[in-house]
N, C-alpha and C positions, 0 to 999 in steps of 0.2 A: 695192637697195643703192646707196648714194651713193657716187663714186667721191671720194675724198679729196684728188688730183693736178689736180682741175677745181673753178673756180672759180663763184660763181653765175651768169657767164655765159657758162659754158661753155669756158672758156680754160685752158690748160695752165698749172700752176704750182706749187714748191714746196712742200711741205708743212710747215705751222711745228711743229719739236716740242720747242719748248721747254718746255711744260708737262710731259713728258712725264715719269718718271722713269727716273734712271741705272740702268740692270741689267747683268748679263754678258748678253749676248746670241753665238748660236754658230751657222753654219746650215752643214749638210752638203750637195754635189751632187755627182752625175756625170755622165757623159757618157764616148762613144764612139765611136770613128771605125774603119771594117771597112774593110781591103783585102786586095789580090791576094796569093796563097802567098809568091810572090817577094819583093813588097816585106815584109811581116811578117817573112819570113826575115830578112832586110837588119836591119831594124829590131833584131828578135829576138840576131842577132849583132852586131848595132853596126859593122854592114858599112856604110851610109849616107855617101856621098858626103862631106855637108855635117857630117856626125859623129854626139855621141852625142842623139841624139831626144831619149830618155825625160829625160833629163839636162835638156835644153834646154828642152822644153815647159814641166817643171818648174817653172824657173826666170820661163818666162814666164807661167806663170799664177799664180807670186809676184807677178808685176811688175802683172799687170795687175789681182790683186785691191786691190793699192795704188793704181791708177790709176781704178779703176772710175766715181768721181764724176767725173771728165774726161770718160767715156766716156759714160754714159746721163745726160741732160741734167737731169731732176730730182731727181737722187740727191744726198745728202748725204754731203759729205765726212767718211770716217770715222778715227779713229786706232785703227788696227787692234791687237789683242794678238798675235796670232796667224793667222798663212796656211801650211796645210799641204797641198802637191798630191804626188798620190803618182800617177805616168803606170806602167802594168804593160801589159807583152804579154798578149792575151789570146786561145793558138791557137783558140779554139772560136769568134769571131768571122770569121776571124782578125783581127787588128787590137790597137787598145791603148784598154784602157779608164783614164779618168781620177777619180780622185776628189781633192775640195777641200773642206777644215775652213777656215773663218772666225771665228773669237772677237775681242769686244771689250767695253769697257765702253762703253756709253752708252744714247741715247734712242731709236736707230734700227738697226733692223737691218741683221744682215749677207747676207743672203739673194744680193742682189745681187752680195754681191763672190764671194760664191762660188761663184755661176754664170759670175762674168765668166772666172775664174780656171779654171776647167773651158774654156769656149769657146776661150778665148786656147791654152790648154794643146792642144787638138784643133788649132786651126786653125795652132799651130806646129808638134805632126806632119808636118800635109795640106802645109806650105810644105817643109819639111824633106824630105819623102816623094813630093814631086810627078813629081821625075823618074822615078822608078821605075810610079806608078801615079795618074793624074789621074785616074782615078774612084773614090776612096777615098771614103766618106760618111761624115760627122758624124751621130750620131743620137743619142737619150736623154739629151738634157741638160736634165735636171729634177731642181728640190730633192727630196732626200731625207726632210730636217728641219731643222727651224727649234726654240729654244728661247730664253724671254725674252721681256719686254715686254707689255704691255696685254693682247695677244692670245692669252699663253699658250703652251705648246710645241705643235708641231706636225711630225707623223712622217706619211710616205708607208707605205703597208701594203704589204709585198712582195707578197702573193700576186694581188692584185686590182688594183690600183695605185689603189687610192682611196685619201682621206685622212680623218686622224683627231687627234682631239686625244689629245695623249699623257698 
């Protein structure tokens, strides 16, 4: 399989998609970050120094699914419909799990902004939460599902975690 980001000589670059047709395109992720009783509590009650977390992350993995083509260098700037992150305590980690909804119309996916928007969202916990517990770990940040576009939708299978066309 030809990678589409590499040019015939090998060199990193844009992908043109202008040919491409306008669709709703929409891509689901999560992710999670586990710490200690203590800090979860914190969290959990909105005891946190620096304030309210879940509130906060939120807000920044809005920010950064708008900001995403800044961020990873051959992404395509998108005009997003929709960014929804929803940060939950979650004691059976302990910790807080993240999920991010992306929609828009166009020629390129939103896969990316939804992962960014998850990452950002974790890694503003881990800054918000550090005083309490610097070994907190980010983990499972991978798309869910993807729908829209050439390639058709595309769903992650809970039980086995392989993929499948939907």
């Amino acid at each position: 399989m030809k990678l589409s980001h590499v040019d015939e000589a090998g060199r990193a670059r844009m992908v043109s998609v202008a040919e491409k047709p306008i669709t709703l395109r929409t891509a689901v992720a999560e992710g999670a970050i586990r710490m200690s009783a203590d800090a979860f509590r914190q969290v959990a009650e909105g005891a946190v120094a620096k304030g309210d977390v879940l509130t906060v992350s939120q807000v920044a993995g809005t920010l950064a699914a708008k900001r995403t083509a800044e961020l990873i260098p051959l992404c395509h700037p998108l005009n997003l419909d929709q960014v929804a992150v929803e940060a939950t305590p979650d004691a059976a980690l302990p910790g807080v799990r993240v999920r991010a909804v992306a929609k828009a119309q166009g020629r390129t996916g939103v896969e990316m902004e939804a992962l960014a928007a998850v990452s950002v969202a974790l890694l503003t916990v881990y800054d918000m939460v550090k005083a309490v517990d610097r070994g907190m770990e980010i983990e499972q940040v991978r798309l869910l599902e993807k729908t829209g576009g050439t390639h058709g939708d595309w769903r992650r299978e809970a039980a086995d975690g392989r993929e499948g066309r939907g």
